[in-house]
Structure formats: C-alpha cells, structure tokens
C-alpha positions in Angstrom: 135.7 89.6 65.0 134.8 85.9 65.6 130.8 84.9 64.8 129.1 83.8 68.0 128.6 80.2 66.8 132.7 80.0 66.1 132.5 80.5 70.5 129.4 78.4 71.2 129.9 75.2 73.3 130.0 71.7 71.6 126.5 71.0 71.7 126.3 67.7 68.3 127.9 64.0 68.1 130.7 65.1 65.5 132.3 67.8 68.4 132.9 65.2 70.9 132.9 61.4 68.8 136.3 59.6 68.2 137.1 60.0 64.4 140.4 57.1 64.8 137.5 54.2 65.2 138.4 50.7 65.3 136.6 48.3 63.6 136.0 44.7 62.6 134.1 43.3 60.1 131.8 39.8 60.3 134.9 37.9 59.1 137.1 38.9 61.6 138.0 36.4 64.3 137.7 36.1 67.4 141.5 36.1 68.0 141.9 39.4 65.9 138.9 40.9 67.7 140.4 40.3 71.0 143.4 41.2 69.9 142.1 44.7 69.5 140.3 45.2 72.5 143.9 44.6 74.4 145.9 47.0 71.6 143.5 49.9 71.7 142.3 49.3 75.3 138.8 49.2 74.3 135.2 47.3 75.6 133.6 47.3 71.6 134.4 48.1 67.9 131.5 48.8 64.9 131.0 46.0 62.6 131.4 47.5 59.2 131.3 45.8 55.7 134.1 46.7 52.9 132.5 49.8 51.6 132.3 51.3 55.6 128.9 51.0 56.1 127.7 49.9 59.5 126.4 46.1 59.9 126.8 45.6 63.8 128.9 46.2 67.0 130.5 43.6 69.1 131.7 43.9 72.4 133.7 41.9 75.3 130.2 40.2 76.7 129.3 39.4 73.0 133.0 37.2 73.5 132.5 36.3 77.0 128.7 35.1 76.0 128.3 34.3 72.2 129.1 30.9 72.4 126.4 30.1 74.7 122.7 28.4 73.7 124.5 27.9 70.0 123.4 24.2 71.0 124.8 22.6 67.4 127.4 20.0 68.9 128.9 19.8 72.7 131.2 22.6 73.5 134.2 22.3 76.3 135.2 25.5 78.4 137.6 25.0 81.3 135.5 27.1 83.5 132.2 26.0 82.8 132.4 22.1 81.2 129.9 21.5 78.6 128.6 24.2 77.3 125.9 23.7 74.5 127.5 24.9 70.6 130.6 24.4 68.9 131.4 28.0 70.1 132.2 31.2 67.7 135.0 31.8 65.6 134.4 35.1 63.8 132.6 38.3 64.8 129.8 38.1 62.3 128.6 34.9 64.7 128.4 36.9 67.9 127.5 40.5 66.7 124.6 42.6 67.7 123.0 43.6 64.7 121.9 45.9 63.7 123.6 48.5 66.2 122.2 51.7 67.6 123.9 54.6 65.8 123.4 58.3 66.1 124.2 60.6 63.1 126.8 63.7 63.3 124.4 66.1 64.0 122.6 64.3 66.9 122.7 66.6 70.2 125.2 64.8 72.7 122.3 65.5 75.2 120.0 63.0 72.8 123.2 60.9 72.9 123.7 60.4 76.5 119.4 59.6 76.6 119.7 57.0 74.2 122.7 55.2 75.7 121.4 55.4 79.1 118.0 54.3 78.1 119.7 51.6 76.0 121.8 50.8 78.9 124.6 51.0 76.2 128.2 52.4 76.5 129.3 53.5 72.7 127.4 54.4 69.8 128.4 54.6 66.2 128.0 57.6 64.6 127.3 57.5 60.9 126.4 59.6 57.6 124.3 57.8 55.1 124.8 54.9 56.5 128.6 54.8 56.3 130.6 55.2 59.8 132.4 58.4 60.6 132.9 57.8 64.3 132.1 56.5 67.9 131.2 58.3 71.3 131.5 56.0 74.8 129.8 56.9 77.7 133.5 58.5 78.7 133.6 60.8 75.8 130.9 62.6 77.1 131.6 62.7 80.9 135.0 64.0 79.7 133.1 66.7 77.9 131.4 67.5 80.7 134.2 67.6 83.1 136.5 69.8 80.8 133.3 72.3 80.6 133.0 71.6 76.8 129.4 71.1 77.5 128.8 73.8 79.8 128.3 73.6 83.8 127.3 70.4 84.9 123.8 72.3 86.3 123.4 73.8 82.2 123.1 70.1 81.1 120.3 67.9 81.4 121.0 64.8 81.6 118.2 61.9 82.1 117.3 61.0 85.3 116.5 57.7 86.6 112.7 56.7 87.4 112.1 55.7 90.6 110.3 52.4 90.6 106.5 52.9 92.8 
C-alpha cells in the first residue's frame, strides 16, 4: 500500500519546473544568446556564473531594447536610424539583475502570484543560491490543463483588481 502523499497532486516548484534549463552567462554574446532562443524555442534563459549560481535573466525585449538610452557614442539601426549607444554585445550588458527566483519548495500557487504580479513569464528556481530549474507561465497552465494541479475550480489563482 502506497502512502497518501506518494498520490497527492503536485502542489511545489520542483514537481512542475524544467530541470534541462538553458542558460547564458554575462559573457555570452549576443549572437550565442540569440542563437539559443531560436535552437530551444525559448523567450529567456538564467544568467548564471561558472559555479551555477544565479546572477540574472535575459530575455528577447532585453535584445530587442538593451541597446537603447546606452548614449556613449551614435548607434545605427536600419529600423530606427540613430539610436543613442554603441549598442550591446554580451548578455551581462542587457541583463536584468538580479532576477526573481522561487526555491523548490515554493507552492506553484505562490508561483503563478508572483509572476502575474511581476508581470513576468519564467522564474528561476534555485537552492542556496545555485539554479536547479525554470517554470514559464506555460508550465503551469499545462499543469493545470493535464489536472496535475487539480480542477481548475480547486486552484486559486490571483485575480485581477479592478481599477475604481
């Protein structure tokens, strides 16, 4: 006979988080960085230094916008024409640092609060500081669609304020 925990429902960060995480670290370029967004078919990757431990995350507007109010020397783009700044050339110049991370054991409910409060659409999920894996915004609506959370009507999910 099984204990009832061995049956219970997903209910923490490391039941539902992607463990295969990409990453990049502040010396990554640009190029590389875009690189893997088109490989893994991804929005945003962890920054992480050599020994794992979260430093940042970086995401497709951090590319699309980085570059922009750098105002060190004049900056071509083909869309735009001058644009003030030489423009980036490794993650560790367009990063957002430090990032929002959750640990294992957060509840996915706390999870999907912080990210929509955050207006976010991955967090890292870390022990003692090093990074063990990632949960998007898709993650847990898969969850919730495949019932690994429970009914849709069991989970609470934050509600939107209306403004007054």
């Amino acid at each position: 006979m099984r204990p009832p925990w061995e049956d219970a429902l997903p209910t923490q960060a490391k039941d539902i988080m992607n463990r295969d995480v990409a990453t990049a670290t502040a010396s990554t370029s640009i190029d590389d960085l875009c690189e893997i967004f088109q490989t893994r078919n991804i929005k945003g990757v962890p920054v992480v230094d050599a020994s794992g431990r979260l430093r940042g995350i970086v995401t497709e507007s951090d590319v699309v916008f980085g570059g922009l109010g750098r105002g060190r020397h004049p900056f071509t783009s083909p869309a735009e024409g001058k644009l003030p700044g030489p423009g980036p050339t490794t993650v560790g110049e367009i990063m957002t640092e430090p990032a929002i991370s959750a640990e294992e054991s957060t509840p996915v409910e706390k999870l999907a609060e912080l990210m929509w409060k955050m207006r976010i659409h991955r967090l890292p999920i870390c022990e003692k500081g090093r990074l063990t894996g990632i949960v998007s915004s898709l993650d847990i609506c898969q969850a919730l669609a495949e019932g690994r959370l429970g009914s849709a009507s069991e989970v609470r999910l934050p509600r939107k304020r209306s403004k007054r």
